[in-house]
C-alpha positions in Angstrom: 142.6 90.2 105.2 141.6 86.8 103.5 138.5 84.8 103.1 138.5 80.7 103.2 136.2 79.3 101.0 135.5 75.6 100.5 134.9 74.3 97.2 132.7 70.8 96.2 133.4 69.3 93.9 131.0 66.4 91.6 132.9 63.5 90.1 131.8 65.4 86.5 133.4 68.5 87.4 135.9 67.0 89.1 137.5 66.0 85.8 137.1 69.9 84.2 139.3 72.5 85.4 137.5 74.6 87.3 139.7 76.2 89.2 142.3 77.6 86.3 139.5 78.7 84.6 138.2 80.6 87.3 141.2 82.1 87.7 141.7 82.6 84.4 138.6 84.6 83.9 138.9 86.5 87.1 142.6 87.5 87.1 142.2 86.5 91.2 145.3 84.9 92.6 144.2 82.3 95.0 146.2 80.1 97.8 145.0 76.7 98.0 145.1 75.6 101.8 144.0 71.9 101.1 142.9 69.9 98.4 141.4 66.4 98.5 140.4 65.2 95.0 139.9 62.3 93.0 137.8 61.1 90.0 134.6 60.8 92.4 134.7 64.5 93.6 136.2 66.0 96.6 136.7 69.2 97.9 139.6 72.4 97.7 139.9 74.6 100.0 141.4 78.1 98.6 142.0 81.7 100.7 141.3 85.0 98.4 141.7 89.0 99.5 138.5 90.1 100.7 138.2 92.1 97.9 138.5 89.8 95.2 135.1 87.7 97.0 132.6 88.3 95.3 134.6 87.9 91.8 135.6 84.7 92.7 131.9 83.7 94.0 130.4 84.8 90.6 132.4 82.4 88.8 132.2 79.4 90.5 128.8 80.2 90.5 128.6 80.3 87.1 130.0 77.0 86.8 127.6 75.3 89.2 130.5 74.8 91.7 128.9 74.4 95.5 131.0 76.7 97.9 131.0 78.0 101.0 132.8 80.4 103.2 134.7 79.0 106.0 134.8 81.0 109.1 135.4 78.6 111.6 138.6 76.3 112.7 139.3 73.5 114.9 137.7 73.8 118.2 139.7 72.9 121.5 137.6 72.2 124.5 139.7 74.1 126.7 138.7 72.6 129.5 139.6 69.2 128.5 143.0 70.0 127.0 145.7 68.8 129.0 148.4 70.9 126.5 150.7 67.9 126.1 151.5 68.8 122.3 150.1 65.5 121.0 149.0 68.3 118.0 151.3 70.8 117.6 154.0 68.2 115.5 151.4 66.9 112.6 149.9 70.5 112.5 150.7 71.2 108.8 150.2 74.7 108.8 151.3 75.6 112.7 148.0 76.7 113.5 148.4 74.4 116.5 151.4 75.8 118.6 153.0 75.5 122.0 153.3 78.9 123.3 156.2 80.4 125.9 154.5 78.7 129.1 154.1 75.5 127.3 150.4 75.9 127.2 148.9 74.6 123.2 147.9 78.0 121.1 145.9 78.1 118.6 146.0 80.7 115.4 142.8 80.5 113.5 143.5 82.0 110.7 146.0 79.4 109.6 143.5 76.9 110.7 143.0 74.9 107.1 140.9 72.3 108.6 142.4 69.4 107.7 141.7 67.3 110.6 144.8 65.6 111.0 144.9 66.7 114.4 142.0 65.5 115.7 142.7 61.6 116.5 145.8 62.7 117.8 144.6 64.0 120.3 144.6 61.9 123.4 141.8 62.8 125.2 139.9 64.1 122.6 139.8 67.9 122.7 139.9 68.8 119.4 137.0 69.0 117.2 136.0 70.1 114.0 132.8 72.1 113.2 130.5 70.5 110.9 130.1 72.5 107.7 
């Protein structure tokens, strides 16, 4: 199993590297889902094992990185969907996915919450929880 964590990002970190040195130190391989950075800061959002956590908390930690722990995805308002698909096609990861009966699935665990799906979505039935 895999933990999500969400990394911040100031514009005078943003220009050390954080990450590889984290890395480095820790020996922890991590996926990055989704990274949105520039010289003013942003955000990366990385997937670890479980039991390589708490290492990787330490050391961003250490480096006065803000993280968090994403549990969440998208949400769908089920009642609202109408399952036409308007999300499935931009879905970069296929979290979003049309299942056998044509009905819209949704796999949270490859949720990366990217958003991209959200204004697709014609009557608005997507949304995104507020970290």
């Amino acid at each position: 199993m895999t933990r999500r964590i969400l990394l911040r990002y100031s514009a005078e970190k943003a220009a050390e590297p954080v990450l590889a040195s984290v890395i480095k130190e820790t020996g922890v391989l991590v996926n990055i889902l989704y990274a949105d950075m520039d010289t003013k800061g942003g955000e990366i959002l990385i997937s670890v094992k479980d039991s390589d956590a708490e290492r990787i908390f330490s050391a961003l930690s250490k480096r006065g990185i803000e993280f968090q722990e994403i549990k969440d995805a998208i949400r769908v308002d089920w009642d609202s969907c109408v399952h036409c698909g308007a999300c499935v096609s931009l879905c970069p990861t296929k979290a979003l996915y049309l299942k056998e009966d044509a009905s819209l699935g949704l796999d949270e665990q490859k949720c990366v919450l990217c958003e991209i799906c959200v204004p697709a979505c014609p009557v608005r039935a997507l949304k995104i929880p507020r970290l």
